[in-house]
Kinemage of the C-alpha trace (Angstrom):
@kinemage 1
@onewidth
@group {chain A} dominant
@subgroup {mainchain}
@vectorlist {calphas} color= white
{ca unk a 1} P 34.904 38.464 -28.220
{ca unk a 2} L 35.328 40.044 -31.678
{ca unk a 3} L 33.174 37.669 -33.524
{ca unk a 4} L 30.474 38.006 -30.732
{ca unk a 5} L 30.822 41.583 -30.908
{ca unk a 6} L 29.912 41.694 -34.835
{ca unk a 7} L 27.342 39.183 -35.026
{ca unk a 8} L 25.271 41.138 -31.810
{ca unk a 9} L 26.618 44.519 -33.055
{ca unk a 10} L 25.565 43.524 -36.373
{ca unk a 11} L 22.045 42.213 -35.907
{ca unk a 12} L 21.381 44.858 -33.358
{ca unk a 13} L 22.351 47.712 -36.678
{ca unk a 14} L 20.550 46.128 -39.032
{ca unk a 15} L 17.586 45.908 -36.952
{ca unk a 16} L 18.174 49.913 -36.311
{ca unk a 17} L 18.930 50.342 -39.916
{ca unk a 18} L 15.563 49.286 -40.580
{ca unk a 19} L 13.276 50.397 -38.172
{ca unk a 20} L 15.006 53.997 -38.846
{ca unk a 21} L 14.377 54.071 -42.801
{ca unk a 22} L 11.060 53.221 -41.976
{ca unk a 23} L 10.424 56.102 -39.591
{ca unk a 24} L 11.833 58.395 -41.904
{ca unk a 25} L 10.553 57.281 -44.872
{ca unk a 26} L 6.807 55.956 -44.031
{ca unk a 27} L 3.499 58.087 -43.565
{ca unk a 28} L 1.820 57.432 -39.866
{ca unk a 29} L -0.700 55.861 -41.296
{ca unk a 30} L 1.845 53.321 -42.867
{ca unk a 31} L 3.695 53.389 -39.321
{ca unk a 32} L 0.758 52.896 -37.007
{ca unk a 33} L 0.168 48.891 -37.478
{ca unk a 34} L 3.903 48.225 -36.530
{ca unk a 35} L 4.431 51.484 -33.912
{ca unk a 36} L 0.991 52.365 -32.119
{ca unk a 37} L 2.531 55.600 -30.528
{ca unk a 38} L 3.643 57.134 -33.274
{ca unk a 39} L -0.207 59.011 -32.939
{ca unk a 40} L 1.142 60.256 -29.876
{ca unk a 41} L 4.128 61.922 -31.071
{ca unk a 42} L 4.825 65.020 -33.542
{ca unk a 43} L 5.982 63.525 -36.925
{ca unk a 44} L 8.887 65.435 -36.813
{ca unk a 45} L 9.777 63.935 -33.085
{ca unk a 46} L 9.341 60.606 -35.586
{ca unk a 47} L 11.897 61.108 -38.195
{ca unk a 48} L 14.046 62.290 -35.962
{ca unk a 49} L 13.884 59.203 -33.699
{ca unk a 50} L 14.532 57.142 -36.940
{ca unk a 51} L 17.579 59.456 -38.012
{ca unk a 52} L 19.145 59.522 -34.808
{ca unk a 53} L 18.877 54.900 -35.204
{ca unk a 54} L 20.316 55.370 -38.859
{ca unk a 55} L 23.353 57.391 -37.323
{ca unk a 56} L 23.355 54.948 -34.415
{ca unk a 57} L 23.002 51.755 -36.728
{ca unk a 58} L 26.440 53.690 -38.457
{ca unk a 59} L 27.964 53.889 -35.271
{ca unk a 60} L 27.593 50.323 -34.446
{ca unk a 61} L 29.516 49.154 -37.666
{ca unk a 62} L 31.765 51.837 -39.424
{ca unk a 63} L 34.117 52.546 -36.363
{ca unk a 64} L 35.114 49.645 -35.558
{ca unk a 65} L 35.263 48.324 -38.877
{ca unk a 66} L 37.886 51.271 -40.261
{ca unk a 67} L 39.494 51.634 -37.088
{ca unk a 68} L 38.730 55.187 -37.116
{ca unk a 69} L 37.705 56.424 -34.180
{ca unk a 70} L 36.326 52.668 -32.570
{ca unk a 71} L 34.991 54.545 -29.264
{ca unk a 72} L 31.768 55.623 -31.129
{ca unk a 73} L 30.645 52.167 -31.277
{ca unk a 74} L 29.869 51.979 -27.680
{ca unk a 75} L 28.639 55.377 -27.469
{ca unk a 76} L 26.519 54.294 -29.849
{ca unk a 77} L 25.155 50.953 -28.076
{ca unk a 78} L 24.853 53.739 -25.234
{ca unk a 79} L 22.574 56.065 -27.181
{ca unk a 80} L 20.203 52.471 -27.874
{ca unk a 81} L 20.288 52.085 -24.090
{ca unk a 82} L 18.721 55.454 -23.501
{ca unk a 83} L 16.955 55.200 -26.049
{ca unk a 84} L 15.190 52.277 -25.229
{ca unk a 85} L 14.557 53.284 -22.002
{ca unk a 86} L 12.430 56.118 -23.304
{ca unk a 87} L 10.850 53.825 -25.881
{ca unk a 88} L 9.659 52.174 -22.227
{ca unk a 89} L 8.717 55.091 -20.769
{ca unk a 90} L 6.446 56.252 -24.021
{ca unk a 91} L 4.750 52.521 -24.120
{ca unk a 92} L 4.160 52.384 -20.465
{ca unk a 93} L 2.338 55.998 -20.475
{ca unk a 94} L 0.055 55.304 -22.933
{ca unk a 95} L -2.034 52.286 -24.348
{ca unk a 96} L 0.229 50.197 -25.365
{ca unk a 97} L 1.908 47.571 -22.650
{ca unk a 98} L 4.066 45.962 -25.100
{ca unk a 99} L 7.390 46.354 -24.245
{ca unk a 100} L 8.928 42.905 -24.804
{ca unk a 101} L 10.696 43.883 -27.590
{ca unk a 102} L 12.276 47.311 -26.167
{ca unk a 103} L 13.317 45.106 -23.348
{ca unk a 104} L 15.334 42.496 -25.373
{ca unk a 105} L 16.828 45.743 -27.562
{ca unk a 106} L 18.008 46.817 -24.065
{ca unk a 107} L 19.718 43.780 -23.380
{ca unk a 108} L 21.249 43.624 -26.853
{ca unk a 109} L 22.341 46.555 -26.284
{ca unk a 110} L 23.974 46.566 -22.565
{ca unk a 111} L 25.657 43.290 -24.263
{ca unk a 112} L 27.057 45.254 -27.474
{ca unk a 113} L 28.742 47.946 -24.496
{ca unk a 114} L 30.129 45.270 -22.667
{ca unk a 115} L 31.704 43.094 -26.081
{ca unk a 116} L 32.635 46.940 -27.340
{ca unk a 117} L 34.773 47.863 -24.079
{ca unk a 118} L 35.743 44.272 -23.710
{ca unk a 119} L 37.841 43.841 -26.897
């Protein structure tokens, strides 16, 4: 369980990790080819979205990893959950019917709980 818990924990971060920096870092008009909502949304709502997956991304990796306080890293795989589930919710409302990809981060991450609590 421990090795399946990094390698999903670890993809799912880095995945995070990215898509975060790039919210927080990016104009809209550099956004808008990969994220068509973010037209829809306040830039502010934006790079806060892509803080809160940096600190989530962190909370994947660094509890478990120094031992200090492990329980974040499910929290954390619990935050993606919700998360994802409004990244459905904002798709489905507008233009965009795309979801494939917030569906399979949902999985990932209702597997990353389960190999968190399981170990």
């Amino acid at each position: 369980m421990n090795i399946a818990y990094w390698i999903v924990a670890g993809l799912l971060a880095l995945f995070y990790l990215y898509a975060g920096v790039m919210k927080v870092i990016r104009s809209r008009d550099q956004l808008r080819p990969m994220m068509a909502w973010v037209d829809r949304m306040p830039l502010p709502v934006v790079r806060t979205l892509g803080t809160v997956e940096i600190l989530g991304a962190t909370g994947l990796i660094l509890p478990p990893l120094t031992g200090i306080v492990p329980s974040l890293a499910p929290a954390a795989a619990i935050g993606f959950v919700f998360l994802q589930i409004g990244a459905v919710a904002v798709h489905l409302t507008g233009d965009d019917r795309r979801i494939t990809l917030n569906l399979g981060l949902l999985a990932t991450a209702s597997v990353t709980i389960w190999l968190a609590t399981g170990r």
